[in-house]
Backbone bond lengths (Angstrom), bond angles and torsions (degrees), N, CA, C in turn:
res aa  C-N    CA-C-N  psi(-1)  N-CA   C-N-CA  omega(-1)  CA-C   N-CA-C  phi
1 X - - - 1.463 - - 1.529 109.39 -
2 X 1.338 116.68 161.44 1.905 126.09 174.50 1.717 77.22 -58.61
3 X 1.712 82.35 150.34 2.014 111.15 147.52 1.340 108.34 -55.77
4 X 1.491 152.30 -18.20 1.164 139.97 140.20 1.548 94.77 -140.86
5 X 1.732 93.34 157.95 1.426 130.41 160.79 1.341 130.77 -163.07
6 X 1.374 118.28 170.47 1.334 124.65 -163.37 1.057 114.65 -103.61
7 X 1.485 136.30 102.20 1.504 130.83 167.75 1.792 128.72 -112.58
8 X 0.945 99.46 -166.34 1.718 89.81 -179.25 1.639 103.94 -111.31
9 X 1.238 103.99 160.67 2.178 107.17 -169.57 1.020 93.70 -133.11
10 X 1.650 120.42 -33.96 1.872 98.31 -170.65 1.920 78.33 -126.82
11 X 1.236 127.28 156.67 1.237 142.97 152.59 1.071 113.88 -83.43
12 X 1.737 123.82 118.94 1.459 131.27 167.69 1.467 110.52 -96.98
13 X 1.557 112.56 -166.68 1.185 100.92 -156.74 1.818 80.74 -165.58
14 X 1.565 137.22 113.65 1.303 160.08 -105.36 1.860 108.24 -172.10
15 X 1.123 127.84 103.58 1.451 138.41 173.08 1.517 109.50 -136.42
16 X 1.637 106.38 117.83 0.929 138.60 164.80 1.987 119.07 -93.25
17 X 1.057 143.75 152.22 1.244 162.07 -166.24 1.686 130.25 -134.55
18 X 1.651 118.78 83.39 1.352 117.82 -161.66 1.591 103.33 -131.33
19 X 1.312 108.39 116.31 1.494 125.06 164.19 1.581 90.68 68.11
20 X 1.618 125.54 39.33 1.185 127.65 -178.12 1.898 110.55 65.09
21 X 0.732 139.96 22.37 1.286 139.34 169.17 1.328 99.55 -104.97
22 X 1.368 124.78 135.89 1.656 134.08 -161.88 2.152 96.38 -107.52
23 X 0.963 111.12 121.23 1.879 99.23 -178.06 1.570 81.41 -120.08
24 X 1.834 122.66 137.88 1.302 135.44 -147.95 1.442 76.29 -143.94
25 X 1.507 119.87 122.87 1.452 119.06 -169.65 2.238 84.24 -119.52
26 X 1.714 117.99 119.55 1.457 105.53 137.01 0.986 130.16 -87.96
27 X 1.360 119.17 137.37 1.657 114.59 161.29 1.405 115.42 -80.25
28 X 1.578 149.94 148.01 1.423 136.01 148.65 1.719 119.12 -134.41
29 X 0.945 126.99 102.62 1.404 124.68 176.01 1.524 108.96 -14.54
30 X 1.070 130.96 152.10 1.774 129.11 164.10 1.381 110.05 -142.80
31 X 1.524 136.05 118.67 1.473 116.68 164.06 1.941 90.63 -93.05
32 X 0.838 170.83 -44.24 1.207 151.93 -163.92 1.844 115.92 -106.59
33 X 1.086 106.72 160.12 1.534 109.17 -178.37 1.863 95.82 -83.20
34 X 1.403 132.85 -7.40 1.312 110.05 -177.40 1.847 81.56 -97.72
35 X 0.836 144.81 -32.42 2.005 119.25 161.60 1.518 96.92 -49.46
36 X 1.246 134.67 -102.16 0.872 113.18 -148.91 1.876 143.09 -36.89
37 X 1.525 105.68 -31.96 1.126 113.46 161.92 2.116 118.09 -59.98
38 X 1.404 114.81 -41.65 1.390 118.41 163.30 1.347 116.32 -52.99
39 X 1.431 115.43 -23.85 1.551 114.15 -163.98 1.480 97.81 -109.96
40 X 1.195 120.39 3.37 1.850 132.68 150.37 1.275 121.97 -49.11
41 X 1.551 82.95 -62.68 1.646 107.72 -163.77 1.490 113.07 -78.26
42 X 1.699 99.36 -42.01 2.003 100.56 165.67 1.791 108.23 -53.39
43 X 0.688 102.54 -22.60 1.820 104.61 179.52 1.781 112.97 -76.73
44 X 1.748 103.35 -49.34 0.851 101.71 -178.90 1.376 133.30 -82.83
45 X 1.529 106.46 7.97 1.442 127.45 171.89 1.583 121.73 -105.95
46 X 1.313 98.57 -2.81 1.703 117.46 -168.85 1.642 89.90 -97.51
47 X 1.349 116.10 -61.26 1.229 118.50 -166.33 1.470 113.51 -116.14
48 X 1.614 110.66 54.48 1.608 139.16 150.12 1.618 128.58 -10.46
49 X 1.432 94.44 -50.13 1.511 116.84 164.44 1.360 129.46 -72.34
50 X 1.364 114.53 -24.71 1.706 102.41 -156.32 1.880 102.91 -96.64
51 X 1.100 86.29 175.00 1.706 103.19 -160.32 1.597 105.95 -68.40
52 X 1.486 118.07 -57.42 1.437 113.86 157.87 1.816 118.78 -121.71
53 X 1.092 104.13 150.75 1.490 110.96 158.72 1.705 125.71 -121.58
54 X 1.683 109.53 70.39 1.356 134.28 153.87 1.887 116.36 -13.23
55 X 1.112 125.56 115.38 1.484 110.90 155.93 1.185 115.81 -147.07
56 X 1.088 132.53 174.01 1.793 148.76 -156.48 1.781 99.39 -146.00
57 X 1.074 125.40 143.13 1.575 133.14 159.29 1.666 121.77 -150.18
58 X 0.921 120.03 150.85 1.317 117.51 -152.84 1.906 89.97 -153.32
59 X 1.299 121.84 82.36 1.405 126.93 153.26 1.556 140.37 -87.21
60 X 1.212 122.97 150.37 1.156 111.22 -173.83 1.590 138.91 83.89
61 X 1.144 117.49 130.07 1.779 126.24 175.80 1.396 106.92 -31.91
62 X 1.388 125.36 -63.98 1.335 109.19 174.14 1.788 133.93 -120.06
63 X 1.708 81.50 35.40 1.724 98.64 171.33 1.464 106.92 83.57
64 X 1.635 113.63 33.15 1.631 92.74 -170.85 1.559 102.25 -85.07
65 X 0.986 122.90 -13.33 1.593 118.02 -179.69 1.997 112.73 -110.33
66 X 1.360 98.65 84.11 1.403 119.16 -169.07 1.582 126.01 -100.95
67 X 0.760 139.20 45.19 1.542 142.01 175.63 1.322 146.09 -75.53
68 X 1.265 143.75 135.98 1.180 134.81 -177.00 1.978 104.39 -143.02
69 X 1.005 115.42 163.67 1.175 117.64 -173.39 2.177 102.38 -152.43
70 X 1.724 106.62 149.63 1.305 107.02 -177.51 1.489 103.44 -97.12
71 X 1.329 118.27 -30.33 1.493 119.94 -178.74 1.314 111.43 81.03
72 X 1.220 134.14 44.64 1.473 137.00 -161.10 1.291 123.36 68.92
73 X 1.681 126.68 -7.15 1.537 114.65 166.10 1.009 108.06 -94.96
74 X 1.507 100.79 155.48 1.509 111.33 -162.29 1.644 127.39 -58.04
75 X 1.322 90.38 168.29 1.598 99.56 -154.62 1.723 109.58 -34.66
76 X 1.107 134.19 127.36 1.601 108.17 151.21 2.129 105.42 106.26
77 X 1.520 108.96 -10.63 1.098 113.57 -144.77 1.357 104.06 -111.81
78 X 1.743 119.65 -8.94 1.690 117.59 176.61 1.861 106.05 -145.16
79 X 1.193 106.06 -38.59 1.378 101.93 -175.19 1.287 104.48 -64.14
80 X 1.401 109.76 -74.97 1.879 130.12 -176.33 1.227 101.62 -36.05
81 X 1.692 146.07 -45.32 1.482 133.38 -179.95 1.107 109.15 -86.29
82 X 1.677 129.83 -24.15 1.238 106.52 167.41 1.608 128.80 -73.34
83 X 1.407 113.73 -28.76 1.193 107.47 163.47 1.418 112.08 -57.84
84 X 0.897 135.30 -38.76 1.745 139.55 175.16 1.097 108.26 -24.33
85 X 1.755 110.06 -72.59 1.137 132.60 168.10 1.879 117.62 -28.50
86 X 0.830 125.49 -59.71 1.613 140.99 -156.76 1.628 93.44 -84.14
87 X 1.723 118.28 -55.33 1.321 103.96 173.00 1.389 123.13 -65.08
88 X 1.432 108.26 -26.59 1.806 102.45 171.83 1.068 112.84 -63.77
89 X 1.132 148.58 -22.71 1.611 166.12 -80.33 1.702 77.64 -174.07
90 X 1.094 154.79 -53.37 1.226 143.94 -141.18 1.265 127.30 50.75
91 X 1.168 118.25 20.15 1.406 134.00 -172.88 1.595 111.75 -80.22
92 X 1.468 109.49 125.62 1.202 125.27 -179.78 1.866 108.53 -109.08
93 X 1.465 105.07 160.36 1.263 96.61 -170.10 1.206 161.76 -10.57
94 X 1.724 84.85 93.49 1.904 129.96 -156.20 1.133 95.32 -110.89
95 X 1.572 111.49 166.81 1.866 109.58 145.77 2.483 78.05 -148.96
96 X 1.504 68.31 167.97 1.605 85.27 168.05 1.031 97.89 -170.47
97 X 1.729 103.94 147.39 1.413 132.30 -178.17 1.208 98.72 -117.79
98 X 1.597 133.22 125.95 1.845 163.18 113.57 1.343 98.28 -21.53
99 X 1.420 139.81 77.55 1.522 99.80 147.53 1.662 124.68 -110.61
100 X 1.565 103.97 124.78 1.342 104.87 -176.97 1.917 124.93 -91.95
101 X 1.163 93.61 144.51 1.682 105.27 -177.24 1.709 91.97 -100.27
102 X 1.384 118.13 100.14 1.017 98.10 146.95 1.778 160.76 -40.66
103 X 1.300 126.36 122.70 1.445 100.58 -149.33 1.599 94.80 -100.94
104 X 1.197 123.00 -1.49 1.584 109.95 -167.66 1.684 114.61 135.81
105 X 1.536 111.94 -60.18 1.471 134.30 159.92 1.089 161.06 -12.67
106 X 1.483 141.19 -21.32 1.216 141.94 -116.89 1.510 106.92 -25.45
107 X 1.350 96.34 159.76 1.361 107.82 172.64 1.883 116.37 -103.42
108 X 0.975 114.48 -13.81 1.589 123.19 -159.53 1.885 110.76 57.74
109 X 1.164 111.08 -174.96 1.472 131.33 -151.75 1.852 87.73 -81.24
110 X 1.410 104.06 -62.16 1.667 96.56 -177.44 1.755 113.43 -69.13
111 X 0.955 121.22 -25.40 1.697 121.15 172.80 1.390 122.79 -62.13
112 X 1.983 101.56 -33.55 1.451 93.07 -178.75 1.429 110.11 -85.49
113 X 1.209 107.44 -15.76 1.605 115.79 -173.71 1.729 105.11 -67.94
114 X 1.538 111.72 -42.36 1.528 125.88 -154.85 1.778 71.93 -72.23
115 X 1.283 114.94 -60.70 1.881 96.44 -154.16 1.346 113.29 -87.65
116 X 1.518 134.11 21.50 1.505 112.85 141.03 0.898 113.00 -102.88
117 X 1.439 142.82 -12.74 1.224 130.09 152.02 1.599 126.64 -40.30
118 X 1.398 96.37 -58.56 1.479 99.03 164.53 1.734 137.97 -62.88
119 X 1.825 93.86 -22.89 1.754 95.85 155.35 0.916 116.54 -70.70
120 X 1.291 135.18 -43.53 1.254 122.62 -166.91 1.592 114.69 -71.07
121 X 1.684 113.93 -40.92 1.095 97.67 143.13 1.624 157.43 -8.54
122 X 1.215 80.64 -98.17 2.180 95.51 154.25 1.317 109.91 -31.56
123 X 1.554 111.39 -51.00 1.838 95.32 -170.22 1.907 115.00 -95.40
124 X 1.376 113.64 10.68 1.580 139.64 139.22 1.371 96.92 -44.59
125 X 1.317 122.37 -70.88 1.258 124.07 -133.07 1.705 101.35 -78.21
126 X 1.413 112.64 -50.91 1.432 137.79 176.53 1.849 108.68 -64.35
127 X 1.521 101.27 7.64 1.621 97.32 176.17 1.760 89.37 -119.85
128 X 1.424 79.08 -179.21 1.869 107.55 -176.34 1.694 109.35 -112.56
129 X 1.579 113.21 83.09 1.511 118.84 -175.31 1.704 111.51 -73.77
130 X 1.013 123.79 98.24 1.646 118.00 151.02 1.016 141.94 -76.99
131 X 1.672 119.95 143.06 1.587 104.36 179.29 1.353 103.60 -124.69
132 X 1.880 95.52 123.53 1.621 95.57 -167.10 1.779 114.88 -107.61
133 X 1.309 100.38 138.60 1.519 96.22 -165.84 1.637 93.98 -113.86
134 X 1.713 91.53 152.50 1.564 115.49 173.25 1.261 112.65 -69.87
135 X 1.405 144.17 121.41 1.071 152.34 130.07 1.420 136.86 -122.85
136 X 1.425 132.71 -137.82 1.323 128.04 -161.92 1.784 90.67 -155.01
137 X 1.568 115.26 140.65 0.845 94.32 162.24 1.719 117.19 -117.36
138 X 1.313 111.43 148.63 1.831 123.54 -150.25 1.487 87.01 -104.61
139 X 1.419 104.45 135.76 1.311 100.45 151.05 1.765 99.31 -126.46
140 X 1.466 97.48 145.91 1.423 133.92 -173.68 1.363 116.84 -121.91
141 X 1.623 108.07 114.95 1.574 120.07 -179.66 1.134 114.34 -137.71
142 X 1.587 95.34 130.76 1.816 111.65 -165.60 0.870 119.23 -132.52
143 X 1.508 141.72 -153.22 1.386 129.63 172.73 1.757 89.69 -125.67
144 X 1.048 116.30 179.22 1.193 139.90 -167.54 2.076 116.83 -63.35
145 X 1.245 104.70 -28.93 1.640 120.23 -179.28 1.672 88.05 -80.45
146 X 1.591 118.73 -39.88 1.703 98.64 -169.49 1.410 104.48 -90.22
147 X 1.186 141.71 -14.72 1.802 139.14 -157.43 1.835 94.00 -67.89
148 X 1.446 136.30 -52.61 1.725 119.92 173.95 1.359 96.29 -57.19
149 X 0.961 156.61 -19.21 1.357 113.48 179.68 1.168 119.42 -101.41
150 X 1.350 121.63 -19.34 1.684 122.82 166.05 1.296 84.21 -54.43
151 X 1.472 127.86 -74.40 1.606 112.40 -125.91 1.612 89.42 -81.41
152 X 1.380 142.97 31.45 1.466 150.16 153.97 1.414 123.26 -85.13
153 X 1.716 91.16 -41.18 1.480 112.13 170.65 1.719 112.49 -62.57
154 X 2.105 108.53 -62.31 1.084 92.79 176.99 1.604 132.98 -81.28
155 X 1.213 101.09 25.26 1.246 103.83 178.92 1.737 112.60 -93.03
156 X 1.132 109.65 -39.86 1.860 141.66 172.92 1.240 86.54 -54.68
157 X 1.620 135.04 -54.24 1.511 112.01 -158.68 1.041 109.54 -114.24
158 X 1.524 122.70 34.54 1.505 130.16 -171.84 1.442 122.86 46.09
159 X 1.917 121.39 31.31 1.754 97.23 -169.52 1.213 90.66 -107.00
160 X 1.308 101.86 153.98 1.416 137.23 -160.69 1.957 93.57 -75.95
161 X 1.032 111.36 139.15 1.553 138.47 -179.63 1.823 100.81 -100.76
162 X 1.566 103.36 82.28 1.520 95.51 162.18 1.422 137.55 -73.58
163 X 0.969 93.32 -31.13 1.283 102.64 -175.18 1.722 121.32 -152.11
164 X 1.332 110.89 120.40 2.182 109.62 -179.95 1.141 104.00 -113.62
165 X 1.515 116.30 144.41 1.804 130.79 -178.94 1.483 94.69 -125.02
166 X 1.409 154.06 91.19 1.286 153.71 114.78 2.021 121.14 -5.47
167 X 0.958 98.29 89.21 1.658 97.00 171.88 1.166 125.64 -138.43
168 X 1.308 135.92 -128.24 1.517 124.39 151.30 1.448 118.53 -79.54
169 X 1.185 100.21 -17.34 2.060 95.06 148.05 1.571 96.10 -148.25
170 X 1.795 98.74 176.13 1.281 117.42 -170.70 1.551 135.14 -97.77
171 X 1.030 121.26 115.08 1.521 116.76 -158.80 1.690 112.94 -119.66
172 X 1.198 110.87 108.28 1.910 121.71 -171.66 1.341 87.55 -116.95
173 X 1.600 87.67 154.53 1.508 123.78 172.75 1.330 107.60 -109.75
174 X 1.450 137.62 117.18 1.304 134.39 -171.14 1.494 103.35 -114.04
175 X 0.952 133.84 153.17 1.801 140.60 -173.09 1.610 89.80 -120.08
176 X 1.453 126.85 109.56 1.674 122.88 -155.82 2.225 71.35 -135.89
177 X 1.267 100.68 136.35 1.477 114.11 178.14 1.952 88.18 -76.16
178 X 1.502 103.29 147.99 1.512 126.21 141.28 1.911 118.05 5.99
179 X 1.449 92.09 -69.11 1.651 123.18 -145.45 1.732 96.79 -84.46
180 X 1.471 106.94 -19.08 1.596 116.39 174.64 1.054 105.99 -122.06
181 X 0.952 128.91 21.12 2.047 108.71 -170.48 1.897 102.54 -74.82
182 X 1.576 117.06 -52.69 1.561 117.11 160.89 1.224 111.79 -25.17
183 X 1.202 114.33 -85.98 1.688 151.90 -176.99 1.509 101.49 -19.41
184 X 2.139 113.63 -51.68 1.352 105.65 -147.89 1.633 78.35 -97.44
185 X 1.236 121.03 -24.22 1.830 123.72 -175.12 2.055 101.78 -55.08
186 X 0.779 95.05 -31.43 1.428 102.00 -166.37 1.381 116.56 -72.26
187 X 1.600 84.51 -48.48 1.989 94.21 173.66 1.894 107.90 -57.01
188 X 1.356 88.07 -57.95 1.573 86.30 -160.77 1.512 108.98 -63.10
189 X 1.344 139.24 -23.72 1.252 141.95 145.34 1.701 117.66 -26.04
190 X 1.403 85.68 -78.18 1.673 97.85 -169.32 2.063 91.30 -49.07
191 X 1.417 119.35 -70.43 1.491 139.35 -131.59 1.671 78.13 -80.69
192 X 1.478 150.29 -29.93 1.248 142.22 137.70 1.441 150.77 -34.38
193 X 1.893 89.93 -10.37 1.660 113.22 -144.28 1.264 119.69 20.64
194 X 1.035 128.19 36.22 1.602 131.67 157.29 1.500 103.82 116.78
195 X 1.458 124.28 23.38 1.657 116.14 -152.95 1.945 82.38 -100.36
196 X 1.257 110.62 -25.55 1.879 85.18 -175.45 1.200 100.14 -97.87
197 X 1.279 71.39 149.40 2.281 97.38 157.85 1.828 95.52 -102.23
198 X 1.316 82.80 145.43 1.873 109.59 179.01 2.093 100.58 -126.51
199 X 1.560 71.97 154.85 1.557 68.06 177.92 1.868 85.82 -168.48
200 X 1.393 95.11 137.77 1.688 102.23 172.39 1.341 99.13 -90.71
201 X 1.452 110.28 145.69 1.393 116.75 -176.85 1.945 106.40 -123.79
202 X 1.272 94.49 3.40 1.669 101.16 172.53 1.501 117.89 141.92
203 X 1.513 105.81 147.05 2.104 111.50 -163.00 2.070 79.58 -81.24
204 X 1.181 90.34 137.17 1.737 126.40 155.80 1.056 131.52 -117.94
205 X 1.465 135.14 152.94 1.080 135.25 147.08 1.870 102.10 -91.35
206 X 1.434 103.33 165.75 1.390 95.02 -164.09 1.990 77.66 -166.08
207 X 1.312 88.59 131.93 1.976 97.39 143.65 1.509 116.28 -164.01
208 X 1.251 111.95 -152.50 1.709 117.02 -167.22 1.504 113.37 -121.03
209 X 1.182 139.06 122.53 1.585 108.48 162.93 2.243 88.78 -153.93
210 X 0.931 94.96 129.91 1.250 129.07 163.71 1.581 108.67 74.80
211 X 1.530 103.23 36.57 1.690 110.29 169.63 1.527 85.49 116.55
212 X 0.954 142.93 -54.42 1.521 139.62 -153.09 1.790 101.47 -92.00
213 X 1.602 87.63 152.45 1.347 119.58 -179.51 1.925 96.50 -99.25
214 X 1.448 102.21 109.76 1.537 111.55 164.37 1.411 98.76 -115.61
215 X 1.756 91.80 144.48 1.534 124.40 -174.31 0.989 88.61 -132.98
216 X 1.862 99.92 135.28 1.713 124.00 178.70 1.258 92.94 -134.20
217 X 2.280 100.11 166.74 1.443 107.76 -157.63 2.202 76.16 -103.59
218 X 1.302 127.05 0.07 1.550 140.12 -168.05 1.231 97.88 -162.70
């Protein structure tokens, strides 16, 4: 995968309303293209009735498992903008399902395009997007004269504090991205004068979403 990207953590679920035709956008996280194809078919068994069931998927580090489908509307008019959507979005292993209730209407070529774009949208909005970055997480143990200035340091470079052990000295787990791990090793060295030991204890992905610090093994 990139040193960061954008994926989805919680799946929302997004309905928009045009010329009376109802478009019901799911979101669902996917790490493999056989979820996303299951999470087709749960759609297409959920919503049995409706006129189309539209989807977009986007798997993989560098997108090798990419698909979208119109479902019988015309050529060009639900798959192709919803993927639009997800790559503008930078969103990596997604899928979303369009399903439309026909209301009566036509929509023409630019209408159907304007409203799955915009479902898929809506059900963007009604999800929980993270952006999870590659790093390592460090643990750092000092004695008591060096612990303000680490936690000055990681405070200056925003890394997340997983974990603190309080004893006769002090031992944190810092989640330090890829692109700083040198950079933040250096500070706490120098700004320690040499009093911590560091030690990586393993590469993570790691991000934030709703107050909490999540750590991934991808």
């Amino acid at each position: 995968m990139p040193e960061r990207y954008k994926t989805v953590f919680k799946g929302g679920e997004g309905e928009i309303i045009e010329k009376k035709s109802r478009f019901i956008a799911t979101v669902r996280p996917v790490e493999k293209e056989e979820e996303a194809l299951a999470f087709i078919e749960e759609m297409r068994k959920k919503y049995w009735d409706a006129s189309h069931n539209c989807y977009v998927y986007s798997v993989g580090p560098n997108r090798e498992y990419t698909r979208c489908s119109d479902d019988g509307e015309p050529s060009g008019t639900a798959g192709r903008p919803m993927l639009d959507v997800i790559l503008g979005e930078e969103l990596y292993n997604t899928a979303v399902v369009v399903t439309r209730y026909f209301g009566g209407t036509l929509l023409g070529t630019g209408g159907l395009v304007r409203a799955y774009s915009k479902a898929v949208q809506e059900g963007l909005n009604n999800s929980c997007i993270i952006e999870k970055i590659h790093g390592i997480s460090l643990q750092v143990t000092t004695d008591y004269t060096g612990i303000g200035k680490i936690q000055y340091i990681a405070g200056e470079k925003k890394l997340p504090v997983l974990d603190a052990q309080y004893t006769d000295r002090v031992e944190l787990t810092l989640l330090v991205p890829s692109a700083d791990q040198r950079e933040t090793e250096k500070a706490i060295t120098e700004g320690t004068n040499g009093r911590a030991s560091l030690k990586k204890l393993k590469d993570v992905f790691f991000a934030q979403a709703e107050g909490e610090i999540l750590v991934f093994d991808k």
